[in-house]
N, C-alpha and C positions, 0 to 999 in steps of 0.2 A: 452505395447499398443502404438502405431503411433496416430498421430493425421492427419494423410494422410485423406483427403476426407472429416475430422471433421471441423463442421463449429465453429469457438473460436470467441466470442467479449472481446475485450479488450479496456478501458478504461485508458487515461493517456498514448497513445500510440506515442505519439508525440517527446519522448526523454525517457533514463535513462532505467530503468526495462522493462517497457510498451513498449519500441521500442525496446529491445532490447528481448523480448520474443514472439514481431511480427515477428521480424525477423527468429528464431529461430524456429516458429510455418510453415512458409511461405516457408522454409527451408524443411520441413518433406510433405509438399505438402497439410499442411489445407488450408480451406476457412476462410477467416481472415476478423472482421470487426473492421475497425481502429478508434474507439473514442479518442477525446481530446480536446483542445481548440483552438491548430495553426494549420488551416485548408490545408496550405502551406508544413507544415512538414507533415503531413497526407500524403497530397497527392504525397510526393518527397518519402514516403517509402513505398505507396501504385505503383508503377514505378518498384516495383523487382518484382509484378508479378500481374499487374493489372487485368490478367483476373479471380481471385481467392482473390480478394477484393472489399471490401466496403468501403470507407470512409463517417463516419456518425460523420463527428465534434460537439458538443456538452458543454455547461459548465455543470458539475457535480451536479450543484445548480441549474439548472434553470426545476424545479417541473414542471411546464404545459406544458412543452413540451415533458417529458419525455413518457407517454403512445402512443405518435404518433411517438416517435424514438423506442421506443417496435417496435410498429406496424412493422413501417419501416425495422428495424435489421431482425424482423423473418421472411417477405415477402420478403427477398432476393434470402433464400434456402428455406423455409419451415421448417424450425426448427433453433433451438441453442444446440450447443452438452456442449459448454462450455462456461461457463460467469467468464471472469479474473476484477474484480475489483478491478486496482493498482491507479487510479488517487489518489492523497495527497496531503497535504502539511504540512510541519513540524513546529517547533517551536525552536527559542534561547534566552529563556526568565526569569530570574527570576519572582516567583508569586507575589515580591513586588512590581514586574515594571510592570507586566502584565494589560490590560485594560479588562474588562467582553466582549467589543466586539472581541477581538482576542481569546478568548474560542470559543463563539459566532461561530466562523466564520470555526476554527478546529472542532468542534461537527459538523456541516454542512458540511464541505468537506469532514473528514476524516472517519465520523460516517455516519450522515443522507443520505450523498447521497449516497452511495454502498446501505445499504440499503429499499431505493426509488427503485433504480433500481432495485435489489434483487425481492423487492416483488411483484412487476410489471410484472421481466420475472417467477415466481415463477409458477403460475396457468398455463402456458402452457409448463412447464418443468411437470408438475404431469401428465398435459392430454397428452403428450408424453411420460411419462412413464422413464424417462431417462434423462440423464444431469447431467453435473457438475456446481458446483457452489464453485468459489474461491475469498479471500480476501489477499490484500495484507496489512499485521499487522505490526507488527516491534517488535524488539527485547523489546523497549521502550512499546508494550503491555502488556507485560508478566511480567516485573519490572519496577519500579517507578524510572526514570533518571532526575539530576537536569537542570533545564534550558529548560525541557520539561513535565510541571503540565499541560498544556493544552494537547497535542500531547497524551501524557500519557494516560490520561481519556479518550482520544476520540479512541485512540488504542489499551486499554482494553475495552474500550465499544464494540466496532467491532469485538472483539474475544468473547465476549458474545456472542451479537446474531449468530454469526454464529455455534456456540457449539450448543447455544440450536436450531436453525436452523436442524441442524443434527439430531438430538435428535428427531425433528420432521417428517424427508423426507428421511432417508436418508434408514432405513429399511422398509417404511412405503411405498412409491414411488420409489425405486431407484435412487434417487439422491443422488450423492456424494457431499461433504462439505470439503473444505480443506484451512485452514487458513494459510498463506504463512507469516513467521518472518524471515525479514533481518535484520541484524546487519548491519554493515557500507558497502555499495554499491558505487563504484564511479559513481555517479551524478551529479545533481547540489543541488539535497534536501538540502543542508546545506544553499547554497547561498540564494534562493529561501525563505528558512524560516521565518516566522514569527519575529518581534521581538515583543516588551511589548507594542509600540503603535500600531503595525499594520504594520508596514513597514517592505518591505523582508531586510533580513540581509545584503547580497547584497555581500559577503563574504563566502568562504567554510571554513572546519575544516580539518584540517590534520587527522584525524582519516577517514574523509570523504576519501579525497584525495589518502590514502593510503588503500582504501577499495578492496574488491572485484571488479573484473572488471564485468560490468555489461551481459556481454557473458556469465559469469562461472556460474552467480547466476542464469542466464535466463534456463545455463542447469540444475542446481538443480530444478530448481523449475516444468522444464516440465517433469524430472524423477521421482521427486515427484508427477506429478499431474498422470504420468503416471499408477503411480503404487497405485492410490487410497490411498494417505497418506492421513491423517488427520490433522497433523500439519508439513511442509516442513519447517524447520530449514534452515537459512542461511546465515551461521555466521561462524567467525574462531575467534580466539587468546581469547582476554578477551573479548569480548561479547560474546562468547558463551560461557565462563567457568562462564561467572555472569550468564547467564541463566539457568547454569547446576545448580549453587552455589543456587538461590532461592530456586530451587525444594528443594536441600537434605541440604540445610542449611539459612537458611532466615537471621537466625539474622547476621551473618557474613554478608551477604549480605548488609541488612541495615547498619549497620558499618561503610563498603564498602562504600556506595553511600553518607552517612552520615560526611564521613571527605572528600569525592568530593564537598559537597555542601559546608561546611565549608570555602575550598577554595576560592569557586567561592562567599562567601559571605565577601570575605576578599579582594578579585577582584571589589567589590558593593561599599565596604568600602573606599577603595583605588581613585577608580574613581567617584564614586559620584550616586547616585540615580538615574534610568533611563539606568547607563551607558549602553552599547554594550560588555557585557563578553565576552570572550573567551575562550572556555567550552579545557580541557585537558582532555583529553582521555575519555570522558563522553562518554556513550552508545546511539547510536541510538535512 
């Protein structure tokens, strides 16, 4: 299936995944509506083909404005074919450094808000009969990585609802449901991250660094959405074999993660409480 003609909102479309599966979308000839927060980056990628965009800038958290950017988004075309919920933001934090407001504030970006919007475009994806609805997860939903107890919850939270989301619409309505897991994407997600008080990390991971270019994942993910996949995998080396490893072997897995954390509490030990770790080869 093309997404020629199909109207796509994407959220987080300002850099990294979200701009680089604007791009990619904009490319096959959809109508494209570009949420995020740098209204400037919006509008510099909304410039490849303005007449088959919308720029609708937005913070992900900010609730009372959301039902009149609904409005807004679907009086563009008169419908949404597809809703990409990528905006995030991650986490480099042991749980003994972590503060309750930097969970706080992960369950709100990474959780509450896709699902806000979710439920908002929800009732007029039923009364059109039709539509996709995707989330963008992480490897880090499906298994428990250390350095990310926040990111974690709030990235298997988000594969819940939308499993049972599906469960609800998806034979019931026609709406398709497709939960989208990257493993390591080159971004800035690392830098960007969370630490235990609240401050981005300010810093990438070479795991980051040496990830997936964000081109390659933007094509799995729209050959995935193309072909009505349910969960689009997108991951190589050892993040994808610890994701394989949970399903058909768990305890190995725990093990696994279990003498990573070890380390990184030997890293805790070494620098001091609060420090700023430096995660080795940790998953996503």
């Amino acid at each position: 299936m093309s997404f020629a003609s199909r109207v796509v909102w994407i959220t987080g479309a300002s850099s990294g995944i979200g701009e680089a599966l604007a791009r990619a979308m904009l490319a096959q000839g959809a109508e494209v509506i570009l949420s995020g927060r740098r209204a400037n980056a919006l509008q510099a990628l909304a410039a490849v083909a303005p007449e088959r965009t919308l720029v609708l800038p937005f913070e992900t958290t900010d609730y009372d404005r959301l039902p009149a950017l609904v409005e807004q988004a679907w009086g563009w075309r008169g419908r949404i074919d597809l809703l990409i919920n990528n905006a995030g933001i991650s986490q480099r934090s042991l749980a003994l450094d972590t503060s309750l407001q930097v969970y706080r504030q992960l369950m709100e970006v990474d959780y509450l808000a896709p699902v806000a919007l979710t439920q908002l475009l929800l009732p007029r994806l039923v009364e059109q009969g039709s539509g996709q609805l995707a989330v963008v997860s992480s490897v880090a939903g499906k298994l428990g990585a250390p350095l990310r107890t926040g990111y974690c919850g709030a990235k298997h939270a988000v594969v819940g609802y939308f499993e049972a989301l599906r469960a609800e619409v998806e034979q019931a309505y026609g709406i398709g449901v497709s939960v989208i897991i990257p493993g390591s994407v080159r971004t800035a997600i690392a830098a960007n991250a969370l630490e235990g008080g609240g401050n981005a990390r300010g810093r990438s991971d070479a795991n980051i660094d040496n990830g997936i270019d964000p081109d390659d994942a933007a094509r799995t993910i729209i050959e995935g959405l193309s072909a009505g996949k349910h969960d689009i995998v997108v991951a190589e080396g050892m993040e994808l074999m610890a994701l394989q490893m949970r399903a058909s072997d768990p305890e190995r897995t725990f093990a696994f993660t279990a003498a990573e954390g070890a380390k990184l509490a030997q890293q805790r030990a070494e620098l001091g409480a609060g420090a700023s770790i430096d995660p080795n080869a940790v998953n996503r």
